[in-house]
DRENTORKOL-3810 file (N, C-alpha, C; in nm, 4 decimals):
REM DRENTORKOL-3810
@n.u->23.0013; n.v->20.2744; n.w->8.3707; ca.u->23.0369; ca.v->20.3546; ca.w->8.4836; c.u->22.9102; c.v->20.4071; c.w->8.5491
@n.u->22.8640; n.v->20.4037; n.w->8.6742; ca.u->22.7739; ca.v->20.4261; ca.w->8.7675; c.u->22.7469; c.v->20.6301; c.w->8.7485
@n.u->22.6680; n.v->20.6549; n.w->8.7518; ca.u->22.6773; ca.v->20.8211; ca.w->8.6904; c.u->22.5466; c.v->20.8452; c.w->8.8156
@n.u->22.5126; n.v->20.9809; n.w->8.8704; ca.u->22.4477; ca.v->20.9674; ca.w->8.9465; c.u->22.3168; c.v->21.0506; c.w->8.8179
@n.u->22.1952; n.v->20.9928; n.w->8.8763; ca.u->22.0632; ca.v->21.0588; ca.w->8.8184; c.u->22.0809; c.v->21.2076; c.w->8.7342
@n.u->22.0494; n.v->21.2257; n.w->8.6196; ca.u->21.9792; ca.v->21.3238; ca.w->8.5743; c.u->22.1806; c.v->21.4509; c.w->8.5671
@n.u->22.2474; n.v->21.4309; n.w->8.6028; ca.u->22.3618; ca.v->21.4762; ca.w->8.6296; c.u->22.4426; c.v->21.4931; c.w->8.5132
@n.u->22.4965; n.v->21.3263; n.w->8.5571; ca.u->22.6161; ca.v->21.3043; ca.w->8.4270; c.u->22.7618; c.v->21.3133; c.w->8.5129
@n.u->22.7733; n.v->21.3222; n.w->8.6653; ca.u->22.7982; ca.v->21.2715; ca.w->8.7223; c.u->22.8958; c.v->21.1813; c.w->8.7551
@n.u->23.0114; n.v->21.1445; n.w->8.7493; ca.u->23.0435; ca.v->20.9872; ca.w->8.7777; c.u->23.0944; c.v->20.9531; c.w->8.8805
@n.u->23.0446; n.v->20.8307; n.w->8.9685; ca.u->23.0952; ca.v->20.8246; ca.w->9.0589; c.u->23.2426; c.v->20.7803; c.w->9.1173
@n.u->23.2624; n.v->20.7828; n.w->9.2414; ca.u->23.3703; ca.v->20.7246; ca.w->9.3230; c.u->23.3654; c.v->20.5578; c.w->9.2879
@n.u->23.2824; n.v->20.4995; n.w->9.2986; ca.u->23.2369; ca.v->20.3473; ca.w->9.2951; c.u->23.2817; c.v->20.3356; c.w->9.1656
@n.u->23.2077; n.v->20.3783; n.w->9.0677; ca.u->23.2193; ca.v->20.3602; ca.w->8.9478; c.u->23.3876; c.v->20.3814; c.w->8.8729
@n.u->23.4722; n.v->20.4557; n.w->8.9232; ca.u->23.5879; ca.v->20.4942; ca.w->8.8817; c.u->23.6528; c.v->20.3954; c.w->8.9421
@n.u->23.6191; n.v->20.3295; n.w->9.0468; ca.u->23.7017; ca.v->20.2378; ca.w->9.1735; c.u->23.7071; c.v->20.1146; c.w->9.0511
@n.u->23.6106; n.v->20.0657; n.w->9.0146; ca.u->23.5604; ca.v->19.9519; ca.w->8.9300; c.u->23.6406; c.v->19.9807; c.w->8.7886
@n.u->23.6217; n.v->20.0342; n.w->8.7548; ca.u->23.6753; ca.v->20.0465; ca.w->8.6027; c.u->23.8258; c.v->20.0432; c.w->8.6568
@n.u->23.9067; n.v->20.0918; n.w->8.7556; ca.u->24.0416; ca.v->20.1005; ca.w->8.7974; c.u->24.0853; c.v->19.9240; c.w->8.8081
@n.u->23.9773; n.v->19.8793; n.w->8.9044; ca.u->24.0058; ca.v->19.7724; ca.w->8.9602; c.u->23.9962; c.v->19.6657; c.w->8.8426
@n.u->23.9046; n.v->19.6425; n.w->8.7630; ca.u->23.8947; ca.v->19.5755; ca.w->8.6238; c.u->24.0178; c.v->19.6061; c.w->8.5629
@n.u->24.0980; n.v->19.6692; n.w->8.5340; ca.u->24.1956; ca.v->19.7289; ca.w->8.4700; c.u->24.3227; c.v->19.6897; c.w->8.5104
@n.u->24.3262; n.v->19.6913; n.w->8.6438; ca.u->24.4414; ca.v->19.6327; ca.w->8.7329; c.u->24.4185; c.v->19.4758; c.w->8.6893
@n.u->24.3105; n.v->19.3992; n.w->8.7450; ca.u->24.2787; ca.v->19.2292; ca.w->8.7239; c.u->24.3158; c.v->19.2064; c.w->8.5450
@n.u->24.2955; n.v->19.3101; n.w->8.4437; ca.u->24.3356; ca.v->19.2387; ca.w->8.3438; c.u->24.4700; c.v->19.2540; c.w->8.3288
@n.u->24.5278; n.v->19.3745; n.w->8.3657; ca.u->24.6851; ca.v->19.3906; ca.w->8.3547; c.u->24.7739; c.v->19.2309; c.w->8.4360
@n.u->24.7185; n.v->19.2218; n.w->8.6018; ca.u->24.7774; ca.v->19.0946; ca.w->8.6602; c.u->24.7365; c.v->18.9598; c.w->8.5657
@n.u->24.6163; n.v->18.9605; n.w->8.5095; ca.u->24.5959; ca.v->18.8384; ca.w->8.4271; c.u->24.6893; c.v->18.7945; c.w->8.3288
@n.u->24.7032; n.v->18.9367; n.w->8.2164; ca.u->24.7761; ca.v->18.9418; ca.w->8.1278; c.u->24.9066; c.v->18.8913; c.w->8.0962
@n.u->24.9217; n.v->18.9748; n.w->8.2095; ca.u->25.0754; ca.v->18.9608; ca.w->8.2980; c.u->25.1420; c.v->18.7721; c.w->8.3632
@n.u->25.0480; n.v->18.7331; n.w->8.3913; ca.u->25.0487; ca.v->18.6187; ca.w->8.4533; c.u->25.0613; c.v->18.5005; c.w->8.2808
@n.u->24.9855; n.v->18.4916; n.w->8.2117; ca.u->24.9481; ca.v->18.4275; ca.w->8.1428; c.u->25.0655; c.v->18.4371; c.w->8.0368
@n.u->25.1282; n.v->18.5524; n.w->8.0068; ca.u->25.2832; ca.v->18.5656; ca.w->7.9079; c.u->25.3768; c.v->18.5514; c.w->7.9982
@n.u->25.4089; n.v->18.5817; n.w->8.1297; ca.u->25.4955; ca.v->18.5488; ca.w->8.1967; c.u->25.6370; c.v->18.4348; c.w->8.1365
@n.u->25.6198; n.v->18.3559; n.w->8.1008; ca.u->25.6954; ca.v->18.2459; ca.w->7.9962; c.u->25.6964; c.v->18.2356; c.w->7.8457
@n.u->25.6409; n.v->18.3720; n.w->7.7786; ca.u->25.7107; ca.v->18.3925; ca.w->7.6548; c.u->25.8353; c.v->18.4969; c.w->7.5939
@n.u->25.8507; n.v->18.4883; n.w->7.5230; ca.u->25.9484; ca.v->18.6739; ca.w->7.4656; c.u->25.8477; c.v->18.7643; c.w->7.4368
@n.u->25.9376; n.v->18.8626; n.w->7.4848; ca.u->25.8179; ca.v->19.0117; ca.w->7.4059; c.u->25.8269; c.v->19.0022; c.w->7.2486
@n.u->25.6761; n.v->19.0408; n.w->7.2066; ca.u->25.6920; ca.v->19.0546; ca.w->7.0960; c.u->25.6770; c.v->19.1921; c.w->7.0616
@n.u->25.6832; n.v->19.2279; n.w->6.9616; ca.u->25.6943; ca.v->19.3639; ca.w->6.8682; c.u->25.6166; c.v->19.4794; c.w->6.9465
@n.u->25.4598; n.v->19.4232; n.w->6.8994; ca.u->25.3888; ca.v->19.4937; ca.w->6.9270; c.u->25.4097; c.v->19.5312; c.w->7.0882
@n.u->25.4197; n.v->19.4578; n.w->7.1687; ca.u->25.4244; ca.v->19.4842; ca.w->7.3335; c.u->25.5468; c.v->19.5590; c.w->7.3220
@n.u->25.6591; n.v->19.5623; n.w->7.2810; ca.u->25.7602; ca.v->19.6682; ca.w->7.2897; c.u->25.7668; c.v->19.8205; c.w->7.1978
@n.u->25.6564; n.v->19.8644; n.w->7.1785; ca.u->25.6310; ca.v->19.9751; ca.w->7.1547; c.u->25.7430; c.v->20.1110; c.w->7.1714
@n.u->25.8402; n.v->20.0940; n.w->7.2247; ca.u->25.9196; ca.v->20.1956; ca.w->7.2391; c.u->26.0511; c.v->20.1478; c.w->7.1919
@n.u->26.0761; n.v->19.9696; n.w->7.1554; ca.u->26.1945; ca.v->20.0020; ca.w->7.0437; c.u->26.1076; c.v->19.9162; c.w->6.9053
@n.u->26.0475; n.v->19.9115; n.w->6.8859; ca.u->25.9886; ca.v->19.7963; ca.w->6.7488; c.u->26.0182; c.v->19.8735; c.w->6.5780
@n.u->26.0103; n.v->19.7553; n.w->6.5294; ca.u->26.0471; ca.v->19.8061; ca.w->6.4144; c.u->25.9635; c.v->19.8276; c.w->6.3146
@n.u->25.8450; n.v->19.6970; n.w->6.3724; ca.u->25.7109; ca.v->19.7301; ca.w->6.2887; c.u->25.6352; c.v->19.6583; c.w->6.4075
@n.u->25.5711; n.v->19.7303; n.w->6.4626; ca.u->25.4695; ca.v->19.6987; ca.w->6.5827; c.u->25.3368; c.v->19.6414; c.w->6.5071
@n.u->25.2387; n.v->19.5693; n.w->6.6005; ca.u->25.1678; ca.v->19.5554; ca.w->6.5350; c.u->25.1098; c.v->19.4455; c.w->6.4598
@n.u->25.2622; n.v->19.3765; n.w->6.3974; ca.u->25.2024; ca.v->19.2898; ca.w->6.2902; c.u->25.1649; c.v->19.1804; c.w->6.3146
@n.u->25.0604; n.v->19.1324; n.w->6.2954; ca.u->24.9627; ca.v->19.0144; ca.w->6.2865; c.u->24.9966; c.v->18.9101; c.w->6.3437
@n.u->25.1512; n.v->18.8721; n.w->6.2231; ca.u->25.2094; ca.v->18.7290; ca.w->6.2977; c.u->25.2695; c.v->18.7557; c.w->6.4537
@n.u->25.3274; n.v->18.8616; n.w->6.4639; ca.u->25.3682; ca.v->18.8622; ca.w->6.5792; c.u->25.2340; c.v->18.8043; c.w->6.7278
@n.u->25.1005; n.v->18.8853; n.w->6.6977; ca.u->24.9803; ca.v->18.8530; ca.w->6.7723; c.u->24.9842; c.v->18.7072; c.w->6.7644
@n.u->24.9536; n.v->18.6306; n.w->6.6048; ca.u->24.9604; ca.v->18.4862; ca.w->6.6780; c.u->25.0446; c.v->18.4152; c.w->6.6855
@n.u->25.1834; n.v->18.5144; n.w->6.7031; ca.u->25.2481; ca.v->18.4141; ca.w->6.7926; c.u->25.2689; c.v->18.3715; c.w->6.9437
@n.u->25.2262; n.v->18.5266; n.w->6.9690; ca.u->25.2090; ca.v->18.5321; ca.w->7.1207; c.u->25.0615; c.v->18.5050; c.w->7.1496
@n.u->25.0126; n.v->18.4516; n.w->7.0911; ca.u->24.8637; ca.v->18.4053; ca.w->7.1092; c.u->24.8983; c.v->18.2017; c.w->7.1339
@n.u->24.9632; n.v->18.1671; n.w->7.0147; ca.u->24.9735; ca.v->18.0591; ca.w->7.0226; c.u->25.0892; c.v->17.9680; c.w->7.1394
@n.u->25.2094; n.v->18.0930; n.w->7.1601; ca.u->25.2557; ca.v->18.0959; ca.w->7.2811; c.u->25.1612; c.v->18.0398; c.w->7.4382
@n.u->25.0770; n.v->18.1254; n.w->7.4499; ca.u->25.0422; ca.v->18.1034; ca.w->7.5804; c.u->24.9191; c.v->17.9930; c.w->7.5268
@n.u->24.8590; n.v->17.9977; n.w->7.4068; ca.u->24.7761; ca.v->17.8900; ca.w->7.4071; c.u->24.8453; c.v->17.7488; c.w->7.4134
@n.u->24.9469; n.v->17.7385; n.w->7.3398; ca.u->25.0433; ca.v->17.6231; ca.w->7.3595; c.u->25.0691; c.v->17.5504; c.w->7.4933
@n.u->25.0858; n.v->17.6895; n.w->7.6185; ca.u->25.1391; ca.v->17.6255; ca.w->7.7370; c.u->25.0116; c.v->17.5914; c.w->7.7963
@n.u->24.8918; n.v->17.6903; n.w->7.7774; ca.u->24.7939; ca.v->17.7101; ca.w->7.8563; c.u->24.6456; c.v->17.5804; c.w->7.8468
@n.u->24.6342; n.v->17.5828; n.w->7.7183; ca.u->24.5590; ca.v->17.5511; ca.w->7.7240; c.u->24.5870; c.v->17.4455; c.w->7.5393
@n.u->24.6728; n.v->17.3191; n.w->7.5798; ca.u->24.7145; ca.v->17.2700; ca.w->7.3968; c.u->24.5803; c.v->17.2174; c.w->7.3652
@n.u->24.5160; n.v->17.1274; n.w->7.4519; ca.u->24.4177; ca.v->17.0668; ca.w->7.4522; c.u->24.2668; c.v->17.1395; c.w->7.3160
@n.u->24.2933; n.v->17.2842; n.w->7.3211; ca.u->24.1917; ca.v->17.3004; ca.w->7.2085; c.u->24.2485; c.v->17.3374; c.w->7.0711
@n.u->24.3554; n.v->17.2820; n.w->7.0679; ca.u->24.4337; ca.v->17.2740; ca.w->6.9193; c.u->24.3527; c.v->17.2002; c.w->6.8603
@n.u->24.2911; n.v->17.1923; n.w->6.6999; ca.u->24.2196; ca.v->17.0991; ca.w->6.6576; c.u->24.3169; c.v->16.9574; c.w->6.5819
@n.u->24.2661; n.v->16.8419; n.w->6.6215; ca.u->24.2910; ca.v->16.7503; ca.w->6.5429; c.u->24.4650; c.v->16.7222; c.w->6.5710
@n.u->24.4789; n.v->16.6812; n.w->6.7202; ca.u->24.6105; ca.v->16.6796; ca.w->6.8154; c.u->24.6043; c.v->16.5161; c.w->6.7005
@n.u->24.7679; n.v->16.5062; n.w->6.6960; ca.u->24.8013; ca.v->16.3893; ca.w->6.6294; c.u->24.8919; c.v->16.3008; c.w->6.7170
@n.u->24.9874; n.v->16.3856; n.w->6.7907; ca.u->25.0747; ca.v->16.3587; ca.w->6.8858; c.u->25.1166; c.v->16.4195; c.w->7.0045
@n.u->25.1233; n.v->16.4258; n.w->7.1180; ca.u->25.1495; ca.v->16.5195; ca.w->7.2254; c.u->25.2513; c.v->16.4208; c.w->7.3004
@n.u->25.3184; n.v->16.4838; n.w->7.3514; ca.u->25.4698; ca.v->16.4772; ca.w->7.4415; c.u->25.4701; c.v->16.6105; c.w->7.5533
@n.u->25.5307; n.v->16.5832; n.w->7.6672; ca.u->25.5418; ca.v->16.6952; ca.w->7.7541; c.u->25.6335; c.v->16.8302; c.w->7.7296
@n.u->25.7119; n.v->16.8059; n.w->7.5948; ca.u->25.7695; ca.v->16.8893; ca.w->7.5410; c.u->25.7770; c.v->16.9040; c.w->7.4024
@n.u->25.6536; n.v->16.8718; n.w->7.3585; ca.u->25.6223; ca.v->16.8648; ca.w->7.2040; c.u->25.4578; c.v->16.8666; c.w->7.1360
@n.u->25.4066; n.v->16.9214; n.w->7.0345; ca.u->25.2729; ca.v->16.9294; ca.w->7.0223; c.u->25.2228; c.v->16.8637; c.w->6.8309
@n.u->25.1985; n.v->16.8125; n.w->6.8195; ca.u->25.1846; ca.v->16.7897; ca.w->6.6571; c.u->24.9770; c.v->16.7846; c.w->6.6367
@n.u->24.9538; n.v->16.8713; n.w->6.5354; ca.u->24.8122; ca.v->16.8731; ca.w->6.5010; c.u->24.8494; c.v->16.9005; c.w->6.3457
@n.u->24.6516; n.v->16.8450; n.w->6.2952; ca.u->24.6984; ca.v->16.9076; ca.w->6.1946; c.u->24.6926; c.v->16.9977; c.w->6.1106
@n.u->24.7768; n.v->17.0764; n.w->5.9902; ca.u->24.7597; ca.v->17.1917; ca.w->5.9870; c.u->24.6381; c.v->17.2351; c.w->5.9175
@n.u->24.5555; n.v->17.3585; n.w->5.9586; ca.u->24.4382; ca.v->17.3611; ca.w->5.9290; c.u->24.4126; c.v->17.3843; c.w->5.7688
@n.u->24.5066; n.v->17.4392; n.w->5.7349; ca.u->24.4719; ca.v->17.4634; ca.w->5.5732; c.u->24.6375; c.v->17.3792; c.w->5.5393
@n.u->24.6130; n.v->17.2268; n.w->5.4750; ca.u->24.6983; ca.v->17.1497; ca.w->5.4386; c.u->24.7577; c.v->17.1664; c.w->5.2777
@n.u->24.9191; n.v->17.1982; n.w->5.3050; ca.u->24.9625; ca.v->17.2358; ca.w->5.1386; c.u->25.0135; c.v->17.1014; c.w->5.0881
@n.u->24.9731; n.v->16.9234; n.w->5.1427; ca.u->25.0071; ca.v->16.8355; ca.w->5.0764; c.u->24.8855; c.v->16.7379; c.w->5.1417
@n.u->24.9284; n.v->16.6183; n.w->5.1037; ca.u->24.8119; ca.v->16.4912; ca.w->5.1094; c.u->24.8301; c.v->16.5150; c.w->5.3090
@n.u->24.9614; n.v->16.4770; n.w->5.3641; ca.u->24.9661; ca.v->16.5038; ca.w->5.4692; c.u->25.0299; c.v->16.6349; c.w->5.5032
@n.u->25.0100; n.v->16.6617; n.w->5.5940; ca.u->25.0754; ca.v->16.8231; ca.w->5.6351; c.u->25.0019; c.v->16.8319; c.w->5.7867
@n.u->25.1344; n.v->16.8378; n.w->5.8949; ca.u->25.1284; ca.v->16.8201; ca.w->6.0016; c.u->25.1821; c.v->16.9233; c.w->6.0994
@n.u->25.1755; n.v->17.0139; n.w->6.1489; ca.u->25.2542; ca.v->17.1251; ca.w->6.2555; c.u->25.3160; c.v->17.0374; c.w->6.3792
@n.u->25.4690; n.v->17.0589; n.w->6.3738; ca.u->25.4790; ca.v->17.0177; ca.w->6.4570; c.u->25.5707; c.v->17.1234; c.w->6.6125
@n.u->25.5005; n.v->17.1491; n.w->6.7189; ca.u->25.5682; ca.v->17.2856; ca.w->6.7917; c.u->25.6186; c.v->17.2497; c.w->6.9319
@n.u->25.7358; n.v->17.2600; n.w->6.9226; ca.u->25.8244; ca.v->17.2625; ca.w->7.0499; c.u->25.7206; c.v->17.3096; c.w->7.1435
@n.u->25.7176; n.v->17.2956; n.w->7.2895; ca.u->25.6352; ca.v->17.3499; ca.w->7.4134; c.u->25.7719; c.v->17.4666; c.w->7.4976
@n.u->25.8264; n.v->17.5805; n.w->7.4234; ca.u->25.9136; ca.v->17.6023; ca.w->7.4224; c.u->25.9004; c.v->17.7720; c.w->7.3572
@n.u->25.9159; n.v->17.8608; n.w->7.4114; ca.u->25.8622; ca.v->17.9901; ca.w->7.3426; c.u->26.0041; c.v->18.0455; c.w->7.2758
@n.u->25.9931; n.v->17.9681; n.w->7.1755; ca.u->26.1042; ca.v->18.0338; ca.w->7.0408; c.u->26.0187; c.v->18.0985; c.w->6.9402
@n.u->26.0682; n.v->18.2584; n.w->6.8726; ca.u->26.0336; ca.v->18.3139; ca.w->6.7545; c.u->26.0822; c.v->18.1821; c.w->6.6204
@n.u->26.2080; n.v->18.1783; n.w->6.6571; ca.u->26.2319; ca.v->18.1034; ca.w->6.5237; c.u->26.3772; c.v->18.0676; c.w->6.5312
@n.u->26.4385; n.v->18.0261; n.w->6.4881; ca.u->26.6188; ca.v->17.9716; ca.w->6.4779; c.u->26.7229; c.v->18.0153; c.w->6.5196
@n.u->26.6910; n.v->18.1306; n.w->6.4630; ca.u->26.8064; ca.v->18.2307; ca.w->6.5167; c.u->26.7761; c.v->18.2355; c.w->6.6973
@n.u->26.6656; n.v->18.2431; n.w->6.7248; ca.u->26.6731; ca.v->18.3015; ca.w->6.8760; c.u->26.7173; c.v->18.1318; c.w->6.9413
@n.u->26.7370; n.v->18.0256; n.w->6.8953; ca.u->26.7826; ca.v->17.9188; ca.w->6.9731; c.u->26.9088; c.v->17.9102; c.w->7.0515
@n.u->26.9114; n.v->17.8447; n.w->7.1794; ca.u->27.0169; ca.v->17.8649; ca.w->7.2741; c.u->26.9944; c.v->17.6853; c.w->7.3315
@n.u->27.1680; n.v->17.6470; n.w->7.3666; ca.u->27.1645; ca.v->17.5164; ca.w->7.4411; c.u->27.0288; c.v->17.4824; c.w->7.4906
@n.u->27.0033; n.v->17.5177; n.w->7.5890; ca.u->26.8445; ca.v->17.5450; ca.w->7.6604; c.u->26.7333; c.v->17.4747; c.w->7.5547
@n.u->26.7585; n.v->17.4825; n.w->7.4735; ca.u->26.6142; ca.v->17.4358; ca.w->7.3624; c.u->26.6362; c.v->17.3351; c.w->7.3412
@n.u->26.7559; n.v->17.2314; n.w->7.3687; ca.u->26.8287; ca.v->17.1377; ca.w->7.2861; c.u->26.7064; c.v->17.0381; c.w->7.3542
@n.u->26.6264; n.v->16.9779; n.w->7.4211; ca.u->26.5617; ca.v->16.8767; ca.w->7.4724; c.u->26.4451; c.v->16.9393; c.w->7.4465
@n.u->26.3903; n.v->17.0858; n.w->7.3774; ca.u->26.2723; ca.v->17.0544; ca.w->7.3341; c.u->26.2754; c.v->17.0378; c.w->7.1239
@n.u->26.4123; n.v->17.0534; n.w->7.1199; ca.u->26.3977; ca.v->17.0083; ca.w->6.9939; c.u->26.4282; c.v->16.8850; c.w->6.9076
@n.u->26.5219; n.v->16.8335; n.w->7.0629; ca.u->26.5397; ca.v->16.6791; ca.w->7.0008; c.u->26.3643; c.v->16.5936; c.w->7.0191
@n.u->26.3174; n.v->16.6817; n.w->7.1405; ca.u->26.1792; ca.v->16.5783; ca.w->7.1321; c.u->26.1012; c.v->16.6265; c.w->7.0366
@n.u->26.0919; n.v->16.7227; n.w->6.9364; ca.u->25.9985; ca.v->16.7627; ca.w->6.8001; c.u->26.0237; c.v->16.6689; c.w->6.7246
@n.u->26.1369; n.v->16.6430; n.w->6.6563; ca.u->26.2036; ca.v->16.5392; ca.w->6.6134; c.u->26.1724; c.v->16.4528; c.w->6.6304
@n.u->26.2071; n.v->16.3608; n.w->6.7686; ca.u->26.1637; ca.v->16.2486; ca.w->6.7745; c.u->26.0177; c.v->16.2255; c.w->6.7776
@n.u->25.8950; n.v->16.3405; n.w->6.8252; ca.u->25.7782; ca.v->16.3393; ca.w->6.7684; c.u->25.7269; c.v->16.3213; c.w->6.6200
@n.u->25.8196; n.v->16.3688; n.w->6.4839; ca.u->25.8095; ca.v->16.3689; ca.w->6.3852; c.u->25.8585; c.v->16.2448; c.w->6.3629
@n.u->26.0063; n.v->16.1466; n.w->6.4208; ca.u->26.0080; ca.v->16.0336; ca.w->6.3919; c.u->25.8980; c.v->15.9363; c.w->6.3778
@n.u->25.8350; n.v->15.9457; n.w->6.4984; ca.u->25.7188; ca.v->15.8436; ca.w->6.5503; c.u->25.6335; c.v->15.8637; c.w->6.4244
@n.u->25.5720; n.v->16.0049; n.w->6.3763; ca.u->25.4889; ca.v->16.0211; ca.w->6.2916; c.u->25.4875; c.v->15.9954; c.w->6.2087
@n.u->25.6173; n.v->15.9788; n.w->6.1571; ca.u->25.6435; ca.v->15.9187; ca.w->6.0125; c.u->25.6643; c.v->15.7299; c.w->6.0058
@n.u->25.7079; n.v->15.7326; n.w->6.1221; ca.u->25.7224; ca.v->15.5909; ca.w->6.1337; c.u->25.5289; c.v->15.5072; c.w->6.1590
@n.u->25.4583; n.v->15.5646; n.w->6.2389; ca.u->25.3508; ca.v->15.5231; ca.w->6.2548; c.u->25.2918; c.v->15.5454; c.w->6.1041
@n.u->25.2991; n.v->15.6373; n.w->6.0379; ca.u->25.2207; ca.v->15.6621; ca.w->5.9121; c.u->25.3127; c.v->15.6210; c.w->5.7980
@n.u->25.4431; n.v->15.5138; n.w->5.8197; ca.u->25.4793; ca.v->15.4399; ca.w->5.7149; c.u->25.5216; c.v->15.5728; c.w->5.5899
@n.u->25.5451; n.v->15.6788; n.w->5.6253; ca.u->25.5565; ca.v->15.8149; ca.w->5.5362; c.u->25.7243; c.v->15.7666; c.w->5.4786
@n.u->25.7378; n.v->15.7922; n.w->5.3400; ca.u->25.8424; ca.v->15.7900; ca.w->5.2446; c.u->25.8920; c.v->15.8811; c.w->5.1443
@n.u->25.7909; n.v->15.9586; n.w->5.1328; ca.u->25.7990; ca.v->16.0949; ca.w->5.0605; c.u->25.7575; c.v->16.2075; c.w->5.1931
@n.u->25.8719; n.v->16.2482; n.w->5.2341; ca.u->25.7990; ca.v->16.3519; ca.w->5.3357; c.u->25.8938; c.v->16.4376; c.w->5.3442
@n.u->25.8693; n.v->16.5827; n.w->5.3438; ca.u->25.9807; ca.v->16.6719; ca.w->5.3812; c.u->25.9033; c.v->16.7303; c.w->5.5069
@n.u->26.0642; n.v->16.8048; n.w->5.5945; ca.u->26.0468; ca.v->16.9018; ca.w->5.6644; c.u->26.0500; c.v->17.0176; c.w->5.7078
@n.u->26.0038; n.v->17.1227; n.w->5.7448; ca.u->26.0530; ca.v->17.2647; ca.w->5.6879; c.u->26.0115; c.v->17.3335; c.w->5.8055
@n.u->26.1104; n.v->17.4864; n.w->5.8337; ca.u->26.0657; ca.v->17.5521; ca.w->5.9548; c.u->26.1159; c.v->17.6981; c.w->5.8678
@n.u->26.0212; n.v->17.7871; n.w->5.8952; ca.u->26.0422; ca.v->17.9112; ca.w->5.8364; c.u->26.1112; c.v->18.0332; c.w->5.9225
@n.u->26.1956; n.v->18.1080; n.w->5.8315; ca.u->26.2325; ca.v->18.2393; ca.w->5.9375; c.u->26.1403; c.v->18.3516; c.w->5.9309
@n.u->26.1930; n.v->18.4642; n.w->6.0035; ca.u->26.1091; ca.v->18.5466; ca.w->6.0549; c.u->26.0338; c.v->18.6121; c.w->5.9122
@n.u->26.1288; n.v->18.5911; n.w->5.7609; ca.u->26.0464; ca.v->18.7083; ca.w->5.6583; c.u->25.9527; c.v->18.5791; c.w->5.6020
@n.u->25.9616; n.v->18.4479; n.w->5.6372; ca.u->25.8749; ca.v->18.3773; ca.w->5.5942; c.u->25.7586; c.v->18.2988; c.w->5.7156
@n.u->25.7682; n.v->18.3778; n.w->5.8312; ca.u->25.6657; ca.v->18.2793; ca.w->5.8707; c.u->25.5273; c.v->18.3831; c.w->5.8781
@n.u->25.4330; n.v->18.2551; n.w->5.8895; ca.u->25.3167; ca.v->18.3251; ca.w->5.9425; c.u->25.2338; c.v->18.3743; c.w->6.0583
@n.u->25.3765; n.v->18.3224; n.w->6.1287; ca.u->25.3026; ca.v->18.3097; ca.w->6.3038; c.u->25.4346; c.v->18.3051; c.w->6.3479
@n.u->25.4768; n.v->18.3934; n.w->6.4364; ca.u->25.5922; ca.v->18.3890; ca.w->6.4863; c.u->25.5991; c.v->18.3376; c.w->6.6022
@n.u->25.6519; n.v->18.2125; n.w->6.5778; ca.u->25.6637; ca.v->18.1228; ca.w->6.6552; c.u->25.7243; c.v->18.0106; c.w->6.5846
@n.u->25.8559; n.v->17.9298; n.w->6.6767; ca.u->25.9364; ca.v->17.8181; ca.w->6.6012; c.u->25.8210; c.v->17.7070; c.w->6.5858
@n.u->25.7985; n.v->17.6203; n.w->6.4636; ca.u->25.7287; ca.v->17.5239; ca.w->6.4572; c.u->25.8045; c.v->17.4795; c.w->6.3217
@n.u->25.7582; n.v->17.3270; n.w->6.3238; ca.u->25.8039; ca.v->17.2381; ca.w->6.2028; c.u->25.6923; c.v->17.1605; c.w->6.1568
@n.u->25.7019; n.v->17.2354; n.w->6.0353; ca.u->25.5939; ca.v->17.1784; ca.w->5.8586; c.u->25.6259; c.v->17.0301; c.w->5.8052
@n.u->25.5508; n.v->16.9214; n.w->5.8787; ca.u->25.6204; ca.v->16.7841; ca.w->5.8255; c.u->25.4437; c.v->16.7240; c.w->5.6898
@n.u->25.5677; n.v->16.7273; n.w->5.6213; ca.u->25.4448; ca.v->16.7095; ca.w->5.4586; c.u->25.4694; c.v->16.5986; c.w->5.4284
@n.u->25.3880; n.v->16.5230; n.w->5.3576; ca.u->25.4438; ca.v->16.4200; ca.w->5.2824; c.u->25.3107; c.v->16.3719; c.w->5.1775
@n.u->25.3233; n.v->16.3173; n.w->5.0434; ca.u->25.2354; ca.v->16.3072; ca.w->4.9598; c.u->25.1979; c.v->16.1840; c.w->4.9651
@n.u->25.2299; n.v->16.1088; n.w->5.0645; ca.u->25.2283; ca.v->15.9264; ca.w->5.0635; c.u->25.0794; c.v->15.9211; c.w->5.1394
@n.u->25.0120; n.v->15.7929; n.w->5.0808; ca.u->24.8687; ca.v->15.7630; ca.w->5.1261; c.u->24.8236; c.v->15.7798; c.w->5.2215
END
């Protein structure tokens, strides 16, 4: 903040700026979640546990999902309504994330509306398994007391070569 000499001071300019910075991140903010659900923490006046972690990356991975998938590491498959990378800390030989382009918490919040981004996860996981010849593979999607990131995604594992 701009302060005038020897004072302590602060100016008109200086208050204008810090206002105006403040406004540009609120419209940014604003702009960039525009197409997810509120999460916890942003609803501060009914939440039940504000705050928590997964909720951040889910609404982190939310807008990174729409915004910007491209710096997901180690993309395996992409579809205009589907994302598969792989997962960074792997709990089998393969272990693959695979995430609707689609801002669901998790199962319960699904409605008709989702039905074409979840038949294409699916058929993204078909391809994957079919391209990688996979025979031992399960699939798994966690609810809200088990995930780590709130956000719908599907865990496709498999122990095959």
């Amino acid at each position: 903040m701009a302060r005038f000499p020897r004072t302590g001071l602060v100016t008109l300019k200086g208050i204008g700026a810090c206002g105006g910075a403040l406004i540009l991140g609120l419209l940014i903010g604003s702009y960039t979640t525009r197409d997810v659900q509120p999460r916890s923490f942003l609803a501060v006046d009914r939440c039940e546990r504000c705050l928590e972690p997964k909720d951040f990356l889910g609404l982190v991975a939310a807008v990174g999902i729409k915004l910007t998938p491209e710096l997901l590491p180690s993309i395996v498959l992409e579809t205009d309504k589907s994302i598969a990378f792989q997962h960074p800390n792997p709990e089998a030989k393969t272990h693959i994330v695979v995430v609707p382009k689609r801002d669901s918490k998790h199962a319960a919040d699904l409605t008709a509306d989702d039905r074409d981004f979840l038949a294409d996860a699916y058929a993204v996981m078909g391809q994957i398994i079919r391209d990688q010849q996979m025979e031992q593979y399960r699939i798994i999607t966690n609810g809200p007391g088990y995930q780590n990131v709130t956000y719908l995604h599907f865990h496709l594992l498999s122990k095959d070569e």
